[in-house]
C-alpha positions as CSV (number, residue, x, y, z in Angstrom):
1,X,-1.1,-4.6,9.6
2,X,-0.1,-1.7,11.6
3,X,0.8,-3.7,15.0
4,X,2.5,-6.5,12.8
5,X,4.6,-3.4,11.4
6,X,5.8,-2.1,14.3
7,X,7.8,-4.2,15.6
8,X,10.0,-4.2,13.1
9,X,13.0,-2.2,12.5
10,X,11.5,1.1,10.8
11,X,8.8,4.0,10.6
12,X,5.2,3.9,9.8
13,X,3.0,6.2,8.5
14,X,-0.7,5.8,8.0
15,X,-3.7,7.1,5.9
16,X,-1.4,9.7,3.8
17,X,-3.0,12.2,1.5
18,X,-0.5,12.6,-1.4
19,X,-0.8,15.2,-3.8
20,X,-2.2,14.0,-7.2
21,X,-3.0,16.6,-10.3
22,X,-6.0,18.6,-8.4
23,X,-7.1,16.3,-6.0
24,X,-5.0,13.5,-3.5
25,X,-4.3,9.6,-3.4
26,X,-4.5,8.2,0.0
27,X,-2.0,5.8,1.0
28,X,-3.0,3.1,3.7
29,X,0.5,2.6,5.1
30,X,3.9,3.3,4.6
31,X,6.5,1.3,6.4
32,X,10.5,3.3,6.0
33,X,12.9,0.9,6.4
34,X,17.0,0.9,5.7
35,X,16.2,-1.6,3.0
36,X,13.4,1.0,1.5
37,X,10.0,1.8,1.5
38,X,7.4,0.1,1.6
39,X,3.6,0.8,0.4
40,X,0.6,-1.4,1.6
41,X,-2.9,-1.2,0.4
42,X,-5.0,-3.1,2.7
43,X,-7.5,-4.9,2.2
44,X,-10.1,-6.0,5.0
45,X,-12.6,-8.4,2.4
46,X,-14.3,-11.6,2.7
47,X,-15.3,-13.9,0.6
48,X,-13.5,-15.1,-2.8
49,X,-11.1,-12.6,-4.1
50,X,-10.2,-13.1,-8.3
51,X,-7.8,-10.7,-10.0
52,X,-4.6,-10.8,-11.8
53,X,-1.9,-8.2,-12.6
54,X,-3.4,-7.2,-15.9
55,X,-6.8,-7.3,-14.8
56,X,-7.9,-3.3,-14.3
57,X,-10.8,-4.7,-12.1
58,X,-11.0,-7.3,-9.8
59,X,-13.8,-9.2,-8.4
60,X,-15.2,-10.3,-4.8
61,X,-17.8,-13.2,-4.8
62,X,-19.5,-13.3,-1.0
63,X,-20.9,-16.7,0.2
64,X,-24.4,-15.5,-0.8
65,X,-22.8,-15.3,-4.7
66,X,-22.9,-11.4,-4.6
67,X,-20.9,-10.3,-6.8
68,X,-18.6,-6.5,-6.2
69,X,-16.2,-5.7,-8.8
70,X,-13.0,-3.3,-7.1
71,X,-10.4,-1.7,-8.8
72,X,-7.1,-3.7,-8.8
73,X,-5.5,-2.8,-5.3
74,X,-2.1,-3.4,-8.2
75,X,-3.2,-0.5,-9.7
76,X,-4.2,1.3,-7.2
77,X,-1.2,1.1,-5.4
78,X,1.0,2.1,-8.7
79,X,-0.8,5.4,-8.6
80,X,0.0,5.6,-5.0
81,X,3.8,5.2,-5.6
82,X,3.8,7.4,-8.6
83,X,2.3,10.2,-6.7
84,X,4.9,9.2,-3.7
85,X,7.8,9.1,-5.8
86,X,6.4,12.7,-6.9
87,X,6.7,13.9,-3.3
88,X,9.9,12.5,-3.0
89,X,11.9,12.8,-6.0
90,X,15.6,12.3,-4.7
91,X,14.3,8.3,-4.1
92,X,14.6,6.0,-6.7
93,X,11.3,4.2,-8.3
94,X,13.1,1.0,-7.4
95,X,13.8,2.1,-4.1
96,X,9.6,0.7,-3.5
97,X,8.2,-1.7,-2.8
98,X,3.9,-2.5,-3.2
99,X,2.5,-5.2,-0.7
100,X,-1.2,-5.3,-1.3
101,X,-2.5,-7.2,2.3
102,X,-6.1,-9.0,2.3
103,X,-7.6,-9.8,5.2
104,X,-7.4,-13.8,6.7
105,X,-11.5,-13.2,5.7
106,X,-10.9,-14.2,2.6
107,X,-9.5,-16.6,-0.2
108,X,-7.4,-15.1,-3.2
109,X,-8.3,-17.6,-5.9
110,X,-5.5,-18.1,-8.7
111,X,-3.1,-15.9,-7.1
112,X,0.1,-16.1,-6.4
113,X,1.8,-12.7,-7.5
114,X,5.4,-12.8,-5.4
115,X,7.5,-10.6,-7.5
116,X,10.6,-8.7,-6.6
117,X,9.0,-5.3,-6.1
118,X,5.0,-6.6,-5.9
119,X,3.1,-8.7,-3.1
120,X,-0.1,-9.6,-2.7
121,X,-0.6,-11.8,0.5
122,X,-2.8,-12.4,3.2
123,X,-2.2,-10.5,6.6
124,X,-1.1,-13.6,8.0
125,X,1.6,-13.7,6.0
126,X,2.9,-10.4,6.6
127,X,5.4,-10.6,9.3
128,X,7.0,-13.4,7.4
129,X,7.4,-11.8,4.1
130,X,8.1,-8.4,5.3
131,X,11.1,-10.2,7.3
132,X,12.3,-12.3,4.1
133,X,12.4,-9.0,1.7
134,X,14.1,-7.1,4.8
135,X,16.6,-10.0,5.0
136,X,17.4,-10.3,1.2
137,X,17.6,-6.5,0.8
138,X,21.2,-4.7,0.8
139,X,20.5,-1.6,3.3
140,X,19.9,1.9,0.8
141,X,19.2,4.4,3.4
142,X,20.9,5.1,6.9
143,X,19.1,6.2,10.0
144,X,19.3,9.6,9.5
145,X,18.0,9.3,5.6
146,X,15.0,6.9,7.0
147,X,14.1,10.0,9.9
148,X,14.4,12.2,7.2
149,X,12.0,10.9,4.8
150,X,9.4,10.5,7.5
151,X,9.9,13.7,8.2
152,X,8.3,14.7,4.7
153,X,5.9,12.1,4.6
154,X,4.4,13.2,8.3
155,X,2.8,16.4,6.9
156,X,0.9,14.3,4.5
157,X,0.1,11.8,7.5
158,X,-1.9,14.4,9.8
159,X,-4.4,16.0,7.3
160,X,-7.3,18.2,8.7
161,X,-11.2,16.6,7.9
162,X,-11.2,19.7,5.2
163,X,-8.6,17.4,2.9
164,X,-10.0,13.8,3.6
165,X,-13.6,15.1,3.0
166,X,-12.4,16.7,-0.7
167,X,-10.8,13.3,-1.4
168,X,-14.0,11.5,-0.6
169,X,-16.3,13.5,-2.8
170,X,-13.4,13.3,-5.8
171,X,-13.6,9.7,-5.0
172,X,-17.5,9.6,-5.2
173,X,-17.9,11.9,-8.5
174,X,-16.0,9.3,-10.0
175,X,-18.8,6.8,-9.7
């Protein structure tokens, strides 16, 4: 996702620890473009993926039949813009964009969610729907604004093991 990312026109950050009540959401990837900004959860899974937007939980059937329910990456990935939005509060909530990215591993089953603001596609269809939103998108920020708000973001970006290992055990007490 990463190397599809940049080499396009924009910034990346990765594995960001955003503020959220007492404890942090991680963000997988944020690409800054002119056209906005973009937040990817991704997914590397195998098997046969089911969920829809209004499921809370989604499932993961292996070839074996195993059965692991996940928590919709949708979801997910709201919390991870709210808590964004939070950290940058001059941007406007329709200034992002979620792209949930599943690996080529898999098959998504009965979905085909290609809203305006909302993607869920597999990695190999990244680069060509990251390139038709950044097409069909009026530029918002300038060059300046885009180095700007990776500027804030970056802090959140470079997180000592002391923050990732608190997020892991808030994570784990709540399973």
């Amino acid at each position: 996702t990463y190397n599809i990312l940049r080499k396009m026109d924009g910034e990346i950050l990765t594995n960001l620890y955003i503020p959220k009540n007492n404890t942090t959401t991680e963000i997988d990837l944020v690409f800054i473009n002119k056209t906005g900004m973009y937040v990817i959860e991704s997914k590397n899974y195998s098997g046969k993926i089911y969920g829809s937007k209004e499921n809370k939980y989604w499932m993961q059937i292996l070839d074996n039949n195993k059965r692991n329910r996940f928590y919709s990456p949708i979801i997910q990935n709201k919390t991870h813009i709210k808590y964004l939005n939070k950290v940058l509060p001059d941007l406007s909530k329709e200034d992002f964009y979620s792209i949930i990215v599943f690996s080529e591993r898999c098959k998504l089953r009965n979905m085909d969610i290609q809203e305006e603001n909302l993607k869920v596609i597999k990695r190999d269809k990244l680069k060509y729907t990251m390139n038709k939103i950044l097409k069909s998108k009026n530029e918002i920020y300038t060059d300046s604004e885009v180095e700007s708000i990776y500027n804030k973001l970056e802090n959140y970006s470079n997180v000592d093991e002391v923050v990732k290992e608190n997020h892991i055990k808030n994570i784990n007490s709540n399973y």
